[in-house]
N, CA and C atoms of all chains as a GROMACS GRO file, in nm:
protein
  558
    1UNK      N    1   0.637  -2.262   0.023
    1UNK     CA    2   0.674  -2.305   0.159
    1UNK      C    3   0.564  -2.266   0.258
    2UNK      N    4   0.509  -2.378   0.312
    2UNK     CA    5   0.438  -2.332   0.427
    2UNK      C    6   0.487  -2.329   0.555
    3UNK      N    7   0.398  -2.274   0.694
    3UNK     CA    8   0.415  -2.270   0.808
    3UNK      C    9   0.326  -2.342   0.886
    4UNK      N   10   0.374  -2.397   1.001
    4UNK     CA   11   0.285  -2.503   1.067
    4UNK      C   12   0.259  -2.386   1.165
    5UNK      N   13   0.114  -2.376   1.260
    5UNK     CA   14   0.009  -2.317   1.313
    5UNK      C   15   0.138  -2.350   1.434
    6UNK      N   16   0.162  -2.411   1.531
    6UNK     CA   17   0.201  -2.415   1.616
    6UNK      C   18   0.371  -2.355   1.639
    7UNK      N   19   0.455  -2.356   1.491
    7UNK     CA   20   0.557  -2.220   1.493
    7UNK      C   21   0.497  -2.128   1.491
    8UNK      N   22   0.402  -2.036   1.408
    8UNK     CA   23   0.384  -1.930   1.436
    8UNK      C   24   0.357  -1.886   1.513
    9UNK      N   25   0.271  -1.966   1.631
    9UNK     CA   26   0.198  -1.874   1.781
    9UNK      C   27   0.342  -1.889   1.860
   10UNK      N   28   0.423  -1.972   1.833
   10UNK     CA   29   0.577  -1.982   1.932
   10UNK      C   30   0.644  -1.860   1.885
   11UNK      N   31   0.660  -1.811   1.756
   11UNK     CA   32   0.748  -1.716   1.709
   11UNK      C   33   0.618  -1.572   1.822
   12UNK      N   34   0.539  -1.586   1.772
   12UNK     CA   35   0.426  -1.482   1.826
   12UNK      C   36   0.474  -1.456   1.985
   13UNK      N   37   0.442  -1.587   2.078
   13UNK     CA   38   0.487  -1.555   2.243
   13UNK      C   39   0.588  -1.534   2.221
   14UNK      N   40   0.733  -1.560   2.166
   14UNK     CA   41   0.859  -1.533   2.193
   14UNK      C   42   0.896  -1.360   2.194
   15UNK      N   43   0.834  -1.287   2.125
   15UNK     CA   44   0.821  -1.189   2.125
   15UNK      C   45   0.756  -1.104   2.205
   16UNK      N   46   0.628  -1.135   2.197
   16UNK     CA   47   0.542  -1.099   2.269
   16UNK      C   48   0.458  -1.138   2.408
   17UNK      N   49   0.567  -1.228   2.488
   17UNK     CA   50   0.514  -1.365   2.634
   17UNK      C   51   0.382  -1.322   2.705
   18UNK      N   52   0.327  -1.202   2.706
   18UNK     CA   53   0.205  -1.191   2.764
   18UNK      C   54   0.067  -1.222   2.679
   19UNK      N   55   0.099  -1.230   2.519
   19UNK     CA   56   0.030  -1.277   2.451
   19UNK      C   57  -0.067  -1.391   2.435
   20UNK      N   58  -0.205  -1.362   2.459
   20UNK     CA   59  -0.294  -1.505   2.400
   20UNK      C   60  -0.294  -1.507   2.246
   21UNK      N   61  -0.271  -1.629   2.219
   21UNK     CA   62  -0.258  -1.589   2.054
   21UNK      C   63  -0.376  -1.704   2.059
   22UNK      N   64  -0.464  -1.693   1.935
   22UNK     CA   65  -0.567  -1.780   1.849
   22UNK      C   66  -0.516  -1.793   1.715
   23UNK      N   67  -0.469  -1.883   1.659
   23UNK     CA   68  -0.486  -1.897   1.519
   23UNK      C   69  -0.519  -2.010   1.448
   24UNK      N   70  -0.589  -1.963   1.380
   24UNK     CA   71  -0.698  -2.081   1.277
   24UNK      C   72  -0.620  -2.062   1.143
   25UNK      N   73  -0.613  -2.203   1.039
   25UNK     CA   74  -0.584  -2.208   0.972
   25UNK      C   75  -0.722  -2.200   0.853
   26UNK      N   76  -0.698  -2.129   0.782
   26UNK     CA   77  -0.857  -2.067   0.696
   26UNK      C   78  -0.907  -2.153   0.609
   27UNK      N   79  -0.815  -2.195   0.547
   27UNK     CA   80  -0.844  -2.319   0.441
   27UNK      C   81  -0.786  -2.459   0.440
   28UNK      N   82  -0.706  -2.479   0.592
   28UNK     CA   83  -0.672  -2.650   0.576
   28UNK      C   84  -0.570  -2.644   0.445
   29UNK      N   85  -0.502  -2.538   0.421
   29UNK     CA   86  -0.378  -2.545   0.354
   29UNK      C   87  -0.221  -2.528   0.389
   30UNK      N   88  -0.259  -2.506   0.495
   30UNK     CA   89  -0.122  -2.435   0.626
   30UNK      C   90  -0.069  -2.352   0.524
   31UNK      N   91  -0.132  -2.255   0.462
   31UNK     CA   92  -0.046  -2.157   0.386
   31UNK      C   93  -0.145  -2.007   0.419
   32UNK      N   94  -0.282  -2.041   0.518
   32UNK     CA   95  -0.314  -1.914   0.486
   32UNK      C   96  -0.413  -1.949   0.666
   33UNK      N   97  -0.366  -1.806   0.681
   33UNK     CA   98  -0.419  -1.814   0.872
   33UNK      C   99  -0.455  -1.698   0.898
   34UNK      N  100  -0.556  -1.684   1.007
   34UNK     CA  101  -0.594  -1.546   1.086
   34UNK      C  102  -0.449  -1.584   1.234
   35UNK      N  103  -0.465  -1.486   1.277
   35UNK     CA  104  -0.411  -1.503   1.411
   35UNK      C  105  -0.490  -1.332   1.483
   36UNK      N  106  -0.546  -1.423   1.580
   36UNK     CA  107  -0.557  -1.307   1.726
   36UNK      C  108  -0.521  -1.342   1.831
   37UNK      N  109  -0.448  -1.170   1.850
   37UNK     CA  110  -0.329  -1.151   1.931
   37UNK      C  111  -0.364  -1.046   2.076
   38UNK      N  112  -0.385  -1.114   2.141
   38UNK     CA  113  -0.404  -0.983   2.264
   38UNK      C  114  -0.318  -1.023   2.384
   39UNK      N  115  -0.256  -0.848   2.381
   39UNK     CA  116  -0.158  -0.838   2.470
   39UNK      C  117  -0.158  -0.701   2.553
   40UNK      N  118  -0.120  -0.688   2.672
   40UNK     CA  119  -0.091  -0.510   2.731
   40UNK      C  120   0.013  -0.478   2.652
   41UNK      N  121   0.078  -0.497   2.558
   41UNK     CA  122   0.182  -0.434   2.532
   41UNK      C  123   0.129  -0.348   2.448
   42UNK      N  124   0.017  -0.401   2.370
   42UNK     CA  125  -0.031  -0.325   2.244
   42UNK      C  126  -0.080  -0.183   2.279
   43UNK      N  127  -0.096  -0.152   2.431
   43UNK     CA  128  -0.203  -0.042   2.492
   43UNK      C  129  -0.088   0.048   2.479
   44UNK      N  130  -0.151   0.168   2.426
   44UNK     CA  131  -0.133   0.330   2.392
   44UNK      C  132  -0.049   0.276   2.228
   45UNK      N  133  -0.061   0.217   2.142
   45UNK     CA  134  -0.001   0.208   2.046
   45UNK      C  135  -0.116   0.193   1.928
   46UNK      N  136  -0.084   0.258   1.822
   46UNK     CA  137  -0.168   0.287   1.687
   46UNK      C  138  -0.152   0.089   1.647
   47UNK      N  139  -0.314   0.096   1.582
   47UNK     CA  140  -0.266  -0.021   1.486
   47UNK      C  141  -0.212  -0.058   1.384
   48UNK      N  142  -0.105   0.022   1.348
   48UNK     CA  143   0.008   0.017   1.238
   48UNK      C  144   0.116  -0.061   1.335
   49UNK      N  145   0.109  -0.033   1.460
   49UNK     CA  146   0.228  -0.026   1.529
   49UNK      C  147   0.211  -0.161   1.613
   50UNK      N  148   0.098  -0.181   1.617
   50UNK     CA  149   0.071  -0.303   1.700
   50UNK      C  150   0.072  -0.454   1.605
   51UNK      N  151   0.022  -0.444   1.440
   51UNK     CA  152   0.062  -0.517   1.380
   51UNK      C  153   0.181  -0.524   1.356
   52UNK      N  154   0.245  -0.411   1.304
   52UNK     CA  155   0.417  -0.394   1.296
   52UNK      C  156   0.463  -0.512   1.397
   53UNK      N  157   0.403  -0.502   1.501
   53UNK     CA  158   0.501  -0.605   1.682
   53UNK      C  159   0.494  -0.722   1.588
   54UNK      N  160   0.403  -0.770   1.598
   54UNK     CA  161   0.341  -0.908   1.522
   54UNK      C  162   0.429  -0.974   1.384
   55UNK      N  163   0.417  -0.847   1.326
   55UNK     CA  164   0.501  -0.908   1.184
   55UNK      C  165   0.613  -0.906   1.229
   56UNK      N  166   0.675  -0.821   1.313
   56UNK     CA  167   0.839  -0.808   1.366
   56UNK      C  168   0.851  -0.983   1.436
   57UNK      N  169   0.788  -1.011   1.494
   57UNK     CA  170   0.789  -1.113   1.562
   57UNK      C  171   0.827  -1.252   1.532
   58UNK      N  172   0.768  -1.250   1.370
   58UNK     CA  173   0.756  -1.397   1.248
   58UNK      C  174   0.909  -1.367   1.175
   59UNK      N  175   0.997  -1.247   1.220
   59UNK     CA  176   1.125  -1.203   1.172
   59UNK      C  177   1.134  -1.260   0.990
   60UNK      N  178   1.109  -1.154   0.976
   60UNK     CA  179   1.101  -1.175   0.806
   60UNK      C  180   1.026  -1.306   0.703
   61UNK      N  181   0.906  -1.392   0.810
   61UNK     CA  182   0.880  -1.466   0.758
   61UNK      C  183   0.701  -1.470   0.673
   62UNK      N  184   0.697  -1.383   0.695
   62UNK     CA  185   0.559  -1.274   0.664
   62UNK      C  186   0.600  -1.207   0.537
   63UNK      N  187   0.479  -1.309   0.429
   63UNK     CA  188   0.528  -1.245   0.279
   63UNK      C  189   0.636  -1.332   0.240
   64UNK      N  190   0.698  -1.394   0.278
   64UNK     CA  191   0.782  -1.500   0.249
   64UNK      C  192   0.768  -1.663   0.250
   65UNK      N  193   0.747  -1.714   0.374
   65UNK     CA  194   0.745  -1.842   0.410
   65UNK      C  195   0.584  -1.884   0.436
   66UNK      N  196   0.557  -1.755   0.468
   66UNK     CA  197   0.385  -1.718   0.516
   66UNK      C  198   0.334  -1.594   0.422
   67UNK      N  199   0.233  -1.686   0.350
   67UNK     CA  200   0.182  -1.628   0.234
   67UNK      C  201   0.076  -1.488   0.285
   68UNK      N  202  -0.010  -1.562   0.370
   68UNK     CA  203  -0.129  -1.506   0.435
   68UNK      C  204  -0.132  -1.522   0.599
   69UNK      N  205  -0.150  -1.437   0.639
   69UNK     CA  206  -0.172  -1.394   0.751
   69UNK      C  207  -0.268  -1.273   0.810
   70UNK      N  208  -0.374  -1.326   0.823
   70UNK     CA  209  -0.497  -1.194   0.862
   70UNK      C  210  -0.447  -1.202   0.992
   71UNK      N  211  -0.442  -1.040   1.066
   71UNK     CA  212  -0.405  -1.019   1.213
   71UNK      C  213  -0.474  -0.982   1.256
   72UNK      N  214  -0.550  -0.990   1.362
   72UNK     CA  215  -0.651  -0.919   1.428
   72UNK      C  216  -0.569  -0.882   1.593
   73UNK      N  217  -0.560  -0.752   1.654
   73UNK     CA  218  -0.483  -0.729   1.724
   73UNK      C  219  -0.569  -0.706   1.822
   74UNK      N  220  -0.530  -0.738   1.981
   74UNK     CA  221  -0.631  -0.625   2.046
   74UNK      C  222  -0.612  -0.619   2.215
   75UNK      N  223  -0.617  -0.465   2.273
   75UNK     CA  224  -0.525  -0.458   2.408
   75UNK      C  225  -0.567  -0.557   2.502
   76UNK      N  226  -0.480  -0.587   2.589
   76UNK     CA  227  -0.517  -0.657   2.703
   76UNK      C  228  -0.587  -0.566   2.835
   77UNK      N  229   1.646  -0.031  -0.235
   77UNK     CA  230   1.544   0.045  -0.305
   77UNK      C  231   1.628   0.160  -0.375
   78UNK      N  232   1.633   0.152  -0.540
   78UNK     CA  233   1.646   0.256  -0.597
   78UNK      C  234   1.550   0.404  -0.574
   79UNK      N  235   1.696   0.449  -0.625
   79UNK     CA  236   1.633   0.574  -0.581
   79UNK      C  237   1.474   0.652  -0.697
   80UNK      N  238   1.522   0.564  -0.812
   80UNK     CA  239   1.438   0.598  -0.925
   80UNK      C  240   1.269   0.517  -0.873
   81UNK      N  241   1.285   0.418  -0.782
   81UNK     CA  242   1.139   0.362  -0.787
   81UNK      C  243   1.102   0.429  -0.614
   82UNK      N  244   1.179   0.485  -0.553
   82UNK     CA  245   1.167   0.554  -0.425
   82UNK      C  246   1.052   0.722  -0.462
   83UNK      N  247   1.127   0.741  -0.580
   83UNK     CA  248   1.087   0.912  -0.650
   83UNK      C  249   0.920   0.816  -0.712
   84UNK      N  250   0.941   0.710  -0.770
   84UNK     CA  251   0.773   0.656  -0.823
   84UNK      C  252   0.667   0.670  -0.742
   85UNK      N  253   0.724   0.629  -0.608
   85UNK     CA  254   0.652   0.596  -0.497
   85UNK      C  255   0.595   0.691  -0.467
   86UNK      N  256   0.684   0.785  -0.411
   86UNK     CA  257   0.629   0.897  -0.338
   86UNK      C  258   0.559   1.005  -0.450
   87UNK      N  259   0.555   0.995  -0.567
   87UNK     CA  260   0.532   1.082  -0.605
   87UNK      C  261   0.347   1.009  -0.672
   88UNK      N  262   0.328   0.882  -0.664
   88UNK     CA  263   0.202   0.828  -0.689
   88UNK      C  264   0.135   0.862  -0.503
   89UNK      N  265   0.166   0.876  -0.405
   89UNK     CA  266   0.138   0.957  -0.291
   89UNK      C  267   0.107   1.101  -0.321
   90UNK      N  268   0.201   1.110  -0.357
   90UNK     CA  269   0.185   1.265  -0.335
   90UNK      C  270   0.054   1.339  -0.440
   91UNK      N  271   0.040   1.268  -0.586
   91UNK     CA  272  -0.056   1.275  -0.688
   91UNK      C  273  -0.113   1.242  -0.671
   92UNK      N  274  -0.203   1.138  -0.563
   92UNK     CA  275  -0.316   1.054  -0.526
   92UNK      C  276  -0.353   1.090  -0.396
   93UNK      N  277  -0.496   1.174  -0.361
   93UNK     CA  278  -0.479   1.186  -0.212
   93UNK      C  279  -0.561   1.055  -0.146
   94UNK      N  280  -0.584   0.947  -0.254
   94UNK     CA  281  -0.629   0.808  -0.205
   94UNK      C  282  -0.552   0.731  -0.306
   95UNK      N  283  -0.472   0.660  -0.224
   95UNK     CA  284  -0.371   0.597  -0.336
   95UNK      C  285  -0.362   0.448  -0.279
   96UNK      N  286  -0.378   0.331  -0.326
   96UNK     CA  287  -0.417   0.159  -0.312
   96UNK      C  288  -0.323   0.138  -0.366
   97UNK      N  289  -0.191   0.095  -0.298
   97UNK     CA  290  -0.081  -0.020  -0.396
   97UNK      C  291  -0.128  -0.142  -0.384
   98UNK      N  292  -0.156  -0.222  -0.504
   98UNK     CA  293  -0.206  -0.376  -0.484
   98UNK      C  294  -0.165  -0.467  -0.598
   99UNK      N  295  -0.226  -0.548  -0.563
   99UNK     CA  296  -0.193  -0.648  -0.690
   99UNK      C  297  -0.291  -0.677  -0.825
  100UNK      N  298  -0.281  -0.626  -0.927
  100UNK     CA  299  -0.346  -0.618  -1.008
  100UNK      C  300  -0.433  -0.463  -1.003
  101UNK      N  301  -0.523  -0.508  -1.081
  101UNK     CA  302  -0.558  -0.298  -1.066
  101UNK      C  303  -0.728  -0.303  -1.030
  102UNK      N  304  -0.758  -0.211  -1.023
  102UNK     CA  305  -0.907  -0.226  -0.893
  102UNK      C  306  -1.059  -0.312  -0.997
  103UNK      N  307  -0.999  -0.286  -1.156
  103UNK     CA  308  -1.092  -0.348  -1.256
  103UNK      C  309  -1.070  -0.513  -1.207
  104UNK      N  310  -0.948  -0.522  -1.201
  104UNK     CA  311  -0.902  -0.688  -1.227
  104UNK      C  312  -0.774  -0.653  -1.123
  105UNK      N  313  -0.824  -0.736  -0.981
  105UNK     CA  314  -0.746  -0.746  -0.916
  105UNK      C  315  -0.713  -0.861  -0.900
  106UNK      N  316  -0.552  -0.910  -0.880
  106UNK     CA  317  -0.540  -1.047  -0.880
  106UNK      C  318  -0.522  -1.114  -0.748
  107UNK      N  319  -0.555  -1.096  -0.592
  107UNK     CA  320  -0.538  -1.119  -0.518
  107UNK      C  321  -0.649  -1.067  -0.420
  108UNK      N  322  -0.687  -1.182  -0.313
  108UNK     CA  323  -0.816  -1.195  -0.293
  108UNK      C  324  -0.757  -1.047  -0.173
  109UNK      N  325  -0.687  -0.989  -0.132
  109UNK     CA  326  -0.657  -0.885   0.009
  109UNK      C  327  -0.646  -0.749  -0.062
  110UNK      N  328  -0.609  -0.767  -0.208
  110UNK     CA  329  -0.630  -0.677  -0.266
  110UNK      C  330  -0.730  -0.626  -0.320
  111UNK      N  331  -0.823  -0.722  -0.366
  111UNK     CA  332  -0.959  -0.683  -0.413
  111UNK      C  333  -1.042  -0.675  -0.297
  112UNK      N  334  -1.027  -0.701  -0.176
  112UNK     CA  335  -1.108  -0.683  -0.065
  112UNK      C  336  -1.064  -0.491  -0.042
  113UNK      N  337  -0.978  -0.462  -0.022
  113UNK     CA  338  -0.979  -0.306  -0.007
  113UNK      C  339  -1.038  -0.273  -0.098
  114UNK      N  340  -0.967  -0.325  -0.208
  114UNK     CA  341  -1.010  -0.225  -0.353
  114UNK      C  342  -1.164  -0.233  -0.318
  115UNK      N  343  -1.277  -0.327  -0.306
  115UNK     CA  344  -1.402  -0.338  -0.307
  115UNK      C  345  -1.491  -0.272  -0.187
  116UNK      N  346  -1.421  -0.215  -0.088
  116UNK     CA  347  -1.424  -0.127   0.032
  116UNK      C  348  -1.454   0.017   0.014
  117UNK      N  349  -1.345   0.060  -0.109
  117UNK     CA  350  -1.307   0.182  -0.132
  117UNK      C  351  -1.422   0.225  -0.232
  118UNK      N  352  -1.429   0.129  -0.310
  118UNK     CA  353  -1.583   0.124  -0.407
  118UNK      C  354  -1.696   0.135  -0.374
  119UNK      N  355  -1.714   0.042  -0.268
  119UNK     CA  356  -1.868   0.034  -0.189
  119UNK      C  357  -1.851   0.188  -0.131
  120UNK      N  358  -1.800   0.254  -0.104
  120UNK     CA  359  -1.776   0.386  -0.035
  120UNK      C  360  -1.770   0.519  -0.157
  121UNK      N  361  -1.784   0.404  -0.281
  121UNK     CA  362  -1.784   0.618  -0.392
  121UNK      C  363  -1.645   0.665  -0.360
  122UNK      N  364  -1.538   0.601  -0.340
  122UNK     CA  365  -1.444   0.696  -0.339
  122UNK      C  366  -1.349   0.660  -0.452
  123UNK      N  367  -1.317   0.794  -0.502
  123UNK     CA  368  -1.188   0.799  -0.588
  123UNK      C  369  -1.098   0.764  -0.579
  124UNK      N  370  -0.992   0.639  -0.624
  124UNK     CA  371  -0.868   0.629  -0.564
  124UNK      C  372  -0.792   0.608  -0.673
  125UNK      N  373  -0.689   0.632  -0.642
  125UNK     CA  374  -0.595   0.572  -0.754
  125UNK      C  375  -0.513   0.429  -0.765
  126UNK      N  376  -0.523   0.320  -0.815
  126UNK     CA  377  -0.451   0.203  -0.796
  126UNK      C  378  -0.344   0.172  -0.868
  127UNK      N  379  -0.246   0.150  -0.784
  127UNK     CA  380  -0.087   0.067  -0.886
  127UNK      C  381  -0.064  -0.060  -0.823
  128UNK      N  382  -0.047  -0.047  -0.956
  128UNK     CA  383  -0.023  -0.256  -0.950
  128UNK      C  384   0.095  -0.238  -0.960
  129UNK      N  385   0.149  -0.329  -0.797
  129UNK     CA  386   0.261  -0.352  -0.786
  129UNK      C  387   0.358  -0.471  -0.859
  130UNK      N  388   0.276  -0.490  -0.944
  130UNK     CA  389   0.264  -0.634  -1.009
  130UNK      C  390   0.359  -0.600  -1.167
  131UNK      N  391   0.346  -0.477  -1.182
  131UNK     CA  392   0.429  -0.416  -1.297
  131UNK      C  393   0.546  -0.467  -1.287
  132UNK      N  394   0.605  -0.393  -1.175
  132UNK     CA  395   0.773  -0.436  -1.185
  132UNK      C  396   0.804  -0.506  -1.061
  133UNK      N  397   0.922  -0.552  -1.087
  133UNK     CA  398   0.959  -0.614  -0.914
  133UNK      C  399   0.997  -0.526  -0.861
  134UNK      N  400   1.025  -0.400  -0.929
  134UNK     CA  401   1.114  -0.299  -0.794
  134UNK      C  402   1.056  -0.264  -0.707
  135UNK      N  403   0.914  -0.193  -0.780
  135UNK     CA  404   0.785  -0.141  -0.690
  135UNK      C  405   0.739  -0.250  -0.620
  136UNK      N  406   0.751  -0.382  -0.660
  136UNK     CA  407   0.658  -0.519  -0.570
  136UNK      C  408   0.739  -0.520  -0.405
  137UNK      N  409   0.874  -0.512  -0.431
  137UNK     CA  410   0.976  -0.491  -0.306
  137UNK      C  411   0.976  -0.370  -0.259
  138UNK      N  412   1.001  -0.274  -0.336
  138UNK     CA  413   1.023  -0.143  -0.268
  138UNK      C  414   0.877  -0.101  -0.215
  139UNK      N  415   0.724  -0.082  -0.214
  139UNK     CA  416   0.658  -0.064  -0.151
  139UNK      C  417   0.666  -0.082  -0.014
  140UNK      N  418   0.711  -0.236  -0.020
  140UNK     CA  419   0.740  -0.277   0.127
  140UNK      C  420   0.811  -0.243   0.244
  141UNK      N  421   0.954  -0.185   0.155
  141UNK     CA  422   1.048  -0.112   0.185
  141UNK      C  423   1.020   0.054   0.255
  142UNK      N  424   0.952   0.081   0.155
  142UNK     CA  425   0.913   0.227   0.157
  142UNK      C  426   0.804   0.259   0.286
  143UNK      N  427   0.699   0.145   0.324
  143UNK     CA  428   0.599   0.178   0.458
  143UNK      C  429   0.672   0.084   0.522
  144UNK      N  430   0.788   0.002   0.562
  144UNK     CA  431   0.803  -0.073   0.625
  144UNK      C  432   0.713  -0.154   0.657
  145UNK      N  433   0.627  -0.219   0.553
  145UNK     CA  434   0.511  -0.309   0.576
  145UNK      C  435   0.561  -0.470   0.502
  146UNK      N  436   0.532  -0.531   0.541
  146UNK     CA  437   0.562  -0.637   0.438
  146UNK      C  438   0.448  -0.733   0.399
  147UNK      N  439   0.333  -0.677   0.353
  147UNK     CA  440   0.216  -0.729   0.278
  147UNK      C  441   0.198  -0.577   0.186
  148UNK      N  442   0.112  -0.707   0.081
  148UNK     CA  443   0.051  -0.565   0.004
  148UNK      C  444  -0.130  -0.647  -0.031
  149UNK      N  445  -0.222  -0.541   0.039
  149UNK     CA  446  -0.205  -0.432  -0.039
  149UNK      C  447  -0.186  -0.347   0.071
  150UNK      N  448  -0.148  -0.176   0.039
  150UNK     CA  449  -0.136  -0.071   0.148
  150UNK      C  450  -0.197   0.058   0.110
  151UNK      N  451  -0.249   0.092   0.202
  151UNK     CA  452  -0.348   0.226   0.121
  151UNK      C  453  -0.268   0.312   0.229
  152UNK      N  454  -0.288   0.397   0.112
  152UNK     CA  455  -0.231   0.575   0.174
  152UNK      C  456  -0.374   0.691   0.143
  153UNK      N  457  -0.374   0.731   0.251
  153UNK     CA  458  -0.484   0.870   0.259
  153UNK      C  459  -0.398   0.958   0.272
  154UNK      N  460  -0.387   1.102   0.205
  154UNK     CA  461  -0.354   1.198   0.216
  154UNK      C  462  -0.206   1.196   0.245
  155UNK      N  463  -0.136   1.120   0.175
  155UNK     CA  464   0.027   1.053   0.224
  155UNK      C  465   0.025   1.024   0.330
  156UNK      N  466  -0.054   0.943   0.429
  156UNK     CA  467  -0.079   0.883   0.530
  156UNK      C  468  -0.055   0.720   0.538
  157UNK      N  469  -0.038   0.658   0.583
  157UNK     CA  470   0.009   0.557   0.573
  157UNK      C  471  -0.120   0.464   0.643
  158UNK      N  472  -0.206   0.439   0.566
  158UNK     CA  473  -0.355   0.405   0.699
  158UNK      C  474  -0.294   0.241   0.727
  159UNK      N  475  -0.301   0.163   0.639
  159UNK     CA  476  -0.253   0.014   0.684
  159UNK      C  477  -0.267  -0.126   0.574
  160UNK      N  478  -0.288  -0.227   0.615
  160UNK     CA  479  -0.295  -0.313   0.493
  160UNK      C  480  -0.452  -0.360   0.508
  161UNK      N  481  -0.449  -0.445   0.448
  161UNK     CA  482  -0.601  -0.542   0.405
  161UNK      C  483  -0.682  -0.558   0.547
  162UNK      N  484  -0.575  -0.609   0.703
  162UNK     CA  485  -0.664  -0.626   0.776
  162UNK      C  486  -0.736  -0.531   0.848
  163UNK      N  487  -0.662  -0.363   0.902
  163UNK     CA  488  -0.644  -0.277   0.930
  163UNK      C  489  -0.770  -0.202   0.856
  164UNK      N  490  -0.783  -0.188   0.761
  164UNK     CA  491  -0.826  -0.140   0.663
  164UNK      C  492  -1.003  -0.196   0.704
  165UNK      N  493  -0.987  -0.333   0.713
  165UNK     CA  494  -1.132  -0.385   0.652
  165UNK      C  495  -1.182  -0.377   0.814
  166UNK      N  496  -1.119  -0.367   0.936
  166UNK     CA  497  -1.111  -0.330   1.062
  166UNK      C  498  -1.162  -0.168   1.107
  167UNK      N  499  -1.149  -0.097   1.045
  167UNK     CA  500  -1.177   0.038   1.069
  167UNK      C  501  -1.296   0.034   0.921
  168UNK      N  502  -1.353  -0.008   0.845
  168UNK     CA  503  -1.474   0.002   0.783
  168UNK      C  504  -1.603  -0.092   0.805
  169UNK      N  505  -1.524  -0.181   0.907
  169UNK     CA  506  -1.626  -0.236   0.969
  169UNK      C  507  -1.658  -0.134   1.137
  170UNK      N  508  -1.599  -0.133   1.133
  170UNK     CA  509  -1.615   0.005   1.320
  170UNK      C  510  -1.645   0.140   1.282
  171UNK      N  511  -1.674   0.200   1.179
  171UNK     CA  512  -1.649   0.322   1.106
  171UNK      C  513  -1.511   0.425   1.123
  172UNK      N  514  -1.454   0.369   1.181
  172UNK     CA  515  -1.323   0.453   1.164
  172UNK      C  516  -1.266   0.524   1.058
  173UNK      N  517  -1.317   0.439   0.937
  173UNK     CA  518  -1.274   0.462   0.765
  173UNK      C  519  -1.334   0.566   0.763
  174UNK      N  520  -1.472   0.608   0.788
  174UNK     CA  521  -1.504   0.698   0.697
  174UNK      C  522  -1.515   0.798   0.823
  175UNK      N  523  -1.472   0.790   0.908
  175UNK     CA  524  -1.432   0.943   1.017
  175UNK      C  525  -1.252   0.946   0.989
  176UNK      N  526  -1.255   0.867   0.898
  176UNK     CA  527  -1.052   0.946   0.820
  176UNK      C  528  -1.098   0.991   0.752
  177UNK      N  529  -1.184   0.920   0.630
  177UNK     CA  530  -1.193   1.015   0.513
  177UNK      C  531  -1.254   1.144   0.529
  178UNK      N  532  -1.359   1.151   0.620
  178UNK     CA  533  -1.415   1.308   0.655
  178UNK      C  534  -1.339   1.387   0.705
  179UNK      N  535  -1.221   1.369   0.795
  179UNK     CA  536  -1.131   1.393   0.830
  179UNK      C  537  -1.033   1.497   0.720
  180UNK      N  538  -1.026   1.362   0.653
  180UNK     CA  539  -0.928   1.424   0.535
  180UNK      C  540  -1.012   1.483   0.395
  181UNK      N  541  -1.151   1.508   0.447
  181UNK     CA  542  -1.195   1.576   0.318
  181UNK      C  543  -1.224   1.498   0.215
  182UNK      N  544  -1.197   1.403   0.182
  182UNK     CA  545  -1.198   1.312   0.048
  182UNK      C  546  -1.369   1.300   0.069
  183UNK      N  547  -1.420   1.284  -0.028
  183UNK     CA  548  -1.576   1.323  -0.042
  183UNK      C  549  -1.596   1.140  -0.050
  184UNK      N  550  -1.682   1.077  -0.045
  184UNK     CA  551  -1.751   0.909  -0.005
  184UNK      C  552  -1.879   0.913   0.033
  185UNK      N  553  -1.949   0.777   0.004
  185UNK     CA  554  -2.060   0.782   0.030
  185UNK      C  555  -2.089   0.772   0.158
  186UNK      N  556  -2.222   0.849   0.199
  186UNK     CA  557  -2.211   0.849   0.386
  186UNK      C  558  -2.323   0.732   0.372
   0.00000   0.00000   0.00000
C-alpha cells in the first residue's frame, strides 16, 4: 500500500499547522519519500522527540502504509 | 510485547554498549536504512553488536514497541536510545556521532 505525497504533508500540517513541510518522492514509486519539516514547535526538543511529533502525526501509518520515510527535522 | 522478548531486548542493550537492531545482520544486511547505519558504524572502527530483527516477528514488533519508534533500524549507545537511520546519518554527517561516542567512551576511528 502506498501513500500519495499530498496526504502525507496534510496528515503532517494537521498536527503540526505552523509547519513548512517539503516532500519529494525518491524514486517515483509513491512508496518511498524524504519529508522536511520545519516548525517552532520543534525548539528546545531533542531529535528523538521532534521526529517522534512527525511520526505521531502519520498516526500509525509509518512502517505500515508508508514503507519509507526519511525525516529531516528542523526549528523554526 | 511478551515479556520473554521484552527480557531479549533489554538484555542485548544491556550486553552491547553499541547495539544496531536491523534488518539482516551488518555482513548481509537486507535493507537499504539498515545497511546505511550499519556502514556508518564501520566506516568509524566501531564495535557493535547487530540483531536481526528479521529472526522472529516478536522482536520485528516488539523493538518498536520497546523505543516507541516505529522504523527499524535503531541504535542504542550505552542503553541510550540515539535514533533511527535518519537521526543517525544526521549527527555523522555534523559530527555529533562521534562527540557521543567519545562521550560514552566507546573507542572509533577519529
Amino acid at each position: 500500500m502506498a501513500m500519495d505525497l499530498k496526504e502525507i504533508e496534510k496528515f503532517i500540517k494537521e498536527a503540526i499547522p505552523d509547519a513548512l513541510v517539503d516532500i519529494q518522492d525518491l524514486a517515483g514509486d509513491g512508496n518511498h519519500y524524504s519529508a522536511t519539516v520545519v516548525s517552532s514547535q520543534f525548539f528546545g526538543k531533542s531529535k528523538i522527540e521532534q521526529h517522534k511529533m512527525v511520526y505521531a502525526s502519520l498516526k500509525g501509518r509509518m512502517g505500515n502504509e508508508l514503507h519509507a520515510l526519511a525525516i529531516k527535522t528542523k526549528e523554526k | 510485547m511478551n515479556e520473554e522478548t521484552k527480557n531479549l531486548i533489554q538484555s542485548k542493550i544491556n550486553d552491547n554498549e553499541v547495539c544496531l537492531f536491523m534488518k539482516g545482520t551488518p555482513d548481509a544486511p537486507q535493507c537499504g536504512f539498515s545497511m546505511a547505519v550499519s556502514n556508518i558504524l564501520k566506516i568509524l572502527e566501531v564495535n557493535f553488536q547487530g540483531v536481526n530483527v528479521l529472526e522472529t516477528q516478536e522482536l520485528r514488533d516488539g523493538i518498536k514497541q520497546f523505543s516507541d519508534w516505529p522504523t527499524i533500524p535503531q541504535l542504542y549507545i550505552k542503553k541510550e536510545f540515539i535514533g533511527g537511520c535518519d537521526i543517525v546519518k544526521e549527527m555523522y554527517e555534523n559530527g555529533e556521532l562521534k562527540k557521543k561516542l567519545e562521550e560514552s567512551s566507546i573507542s572509533f576511528k577519529k
